[in-house]
C-alpha positions as CSV (number, residue, x, y, z in Angstrom):
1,X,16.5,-26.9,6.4
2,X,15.6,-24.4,9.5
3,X,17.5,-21.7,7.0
4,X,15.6,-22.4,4.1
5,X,12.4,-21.9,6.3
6,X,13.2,-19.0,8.2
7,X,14.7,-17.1,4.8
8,X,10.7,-18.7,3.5
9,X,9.1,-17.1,6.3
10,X,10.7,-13.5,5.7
11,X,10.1,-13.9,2.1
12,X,5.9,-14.5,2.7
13,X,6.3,-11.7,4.9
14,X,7.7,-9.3,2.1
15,X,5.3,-10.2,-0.4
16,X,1.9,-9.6,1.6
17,X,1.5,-5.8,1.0
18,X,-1.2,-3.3,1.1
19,X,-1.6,-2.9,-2.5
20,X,-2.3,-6.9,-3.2
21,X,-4.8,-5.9,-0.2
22,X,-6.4,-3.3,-2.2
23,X,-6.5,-4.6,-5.3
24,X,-8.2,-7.8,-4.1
25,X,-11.0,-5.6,-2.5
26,X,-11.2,-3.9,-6.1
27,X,-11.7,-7.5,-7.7
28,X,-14.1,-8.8,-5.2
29,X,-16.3,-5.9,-5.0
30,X,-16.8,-5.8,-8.4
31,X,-17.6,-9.7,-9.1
32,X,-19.3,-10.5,-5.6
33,X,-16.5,-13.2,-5.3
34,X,-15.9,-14.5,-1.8
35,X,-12.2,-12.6,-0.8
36,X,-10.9,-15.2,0.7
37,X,-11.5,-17.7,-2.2
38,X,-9.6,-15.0,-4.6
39,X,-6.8,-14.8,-2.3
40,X,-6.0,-18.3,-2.1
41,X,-6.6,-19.2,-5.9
42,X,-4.9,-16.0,-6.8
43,X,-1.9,-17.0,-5.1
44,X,-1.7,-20.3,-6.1
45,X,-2.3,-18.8,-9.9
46,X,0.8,-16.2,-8.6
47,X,3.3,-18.7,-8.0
48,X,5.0,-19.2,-11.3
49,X,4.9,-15.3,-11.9
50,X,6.3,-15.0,-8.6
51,X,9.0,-17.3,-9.6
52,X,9.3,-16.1,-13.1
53,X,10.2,-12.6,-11.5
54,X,12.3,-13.8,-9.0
55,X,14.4,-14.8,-11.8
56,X,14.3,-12.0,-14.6
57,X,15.5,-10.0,-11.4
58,X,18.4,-12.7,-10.6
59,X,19.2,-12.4,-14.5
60,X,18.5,-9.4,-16.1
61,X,18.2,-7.1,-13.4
62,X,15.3,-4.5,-11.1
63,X,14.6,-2.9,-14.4
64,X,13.8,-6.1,-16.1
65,X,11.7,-7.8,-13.0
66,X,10.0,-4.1,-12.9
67,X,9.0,-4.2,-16.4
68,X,7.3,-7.8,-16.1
69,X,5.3,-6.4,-13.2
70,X,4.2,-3.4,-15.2
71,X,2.9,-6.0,-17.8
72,X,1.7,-8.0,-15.0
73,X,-0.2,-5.1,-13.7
74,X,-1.8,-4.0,-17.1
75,X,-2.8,-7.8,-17.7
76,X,-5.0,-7.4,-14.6
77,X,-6.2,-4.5,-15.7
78,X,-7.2,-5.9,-19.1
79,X,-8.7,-8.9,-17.5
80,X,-10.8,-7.1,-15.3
81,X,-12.0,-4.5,-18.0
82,X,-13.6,-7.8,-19.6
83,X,-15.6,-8.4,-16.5
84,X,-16.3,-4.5,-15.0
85,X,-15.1,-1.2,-17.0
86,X,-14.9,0.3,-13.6
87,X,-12.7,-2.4,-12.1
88,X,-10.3,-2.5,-15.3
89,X,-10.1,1.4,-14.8
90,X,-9.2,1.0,-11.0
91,X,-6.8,-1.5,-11.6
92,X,-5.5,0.8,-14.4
93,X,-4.5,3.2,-12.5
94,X,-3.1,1.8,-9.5
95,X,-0.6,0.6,-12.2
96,X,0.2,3.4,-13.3
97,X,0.6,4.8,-9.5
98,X,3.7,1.9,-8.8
99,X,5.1,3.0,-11.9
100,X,4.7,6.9,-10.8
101,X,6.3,5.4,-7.1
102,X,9.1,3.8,-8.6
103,X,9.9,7.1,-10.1
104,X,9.5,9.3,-7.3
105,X,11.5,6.9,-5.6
106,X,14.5,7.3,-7.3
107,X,14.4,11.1,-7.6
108,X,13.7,11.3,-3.8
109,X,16.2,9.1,-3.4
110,X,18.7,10.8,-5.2
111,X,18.4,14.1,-3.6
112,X,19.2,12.5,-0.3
113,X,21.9,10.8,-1.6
């Protein structure tokens, strides 16, 4: 059980990033919803996606668990253009800036390698 918790612990810790961060300011600023009210409904909302891509990973690999965020991603865009162009857009395009990073990544990566 103390494994379970501390491997738990390091998993919250990966998950929390600056771009959840962002994009919840981005939501909140253009509903005038309380932050902190998004934050915990939105990751109680999360949890089966979370799960669902912890397991397309496990089963069909990075590209497949990447692909499901992408759609992830453009689903929040989508949802958000219903409520605020602005905030559809924003969300938009920090989409499209992971799947820029991803790219980068790899060629950055591969020169150093």
């Amino acid at each position: 059980m103390q494994t379970l918790l501390i491997v738990s612990v390091a998993f919250a810790l990966f998950i929390v990033c600056p771009r959840m961060a962002g994009m919840t300011n981005v939501i909140t600023n253009a509903t005038q919803t309380n932050i902190i009210h998004v934050a915990i409904i939105g990751t109680i909302i999360s949890l089966p996606l979370i799960i669902a891509m912890v397991l397309i990973f496990k089963q069909y690999g990075l590209f497949a668990a990447l692909g499901f965020c992408v759609i992830t991603d453009l689903g929040a865009a989508f949802v958000m253009r219903q409520i605020s162009f602005k905030a559809g857009l924003e969300t938009f395009i920090i989409a499209l800036f992971l799947i820029i990073g991803v790219k980068v990544a790899s060629i950055i990566s591969s020169w150093l390698s």
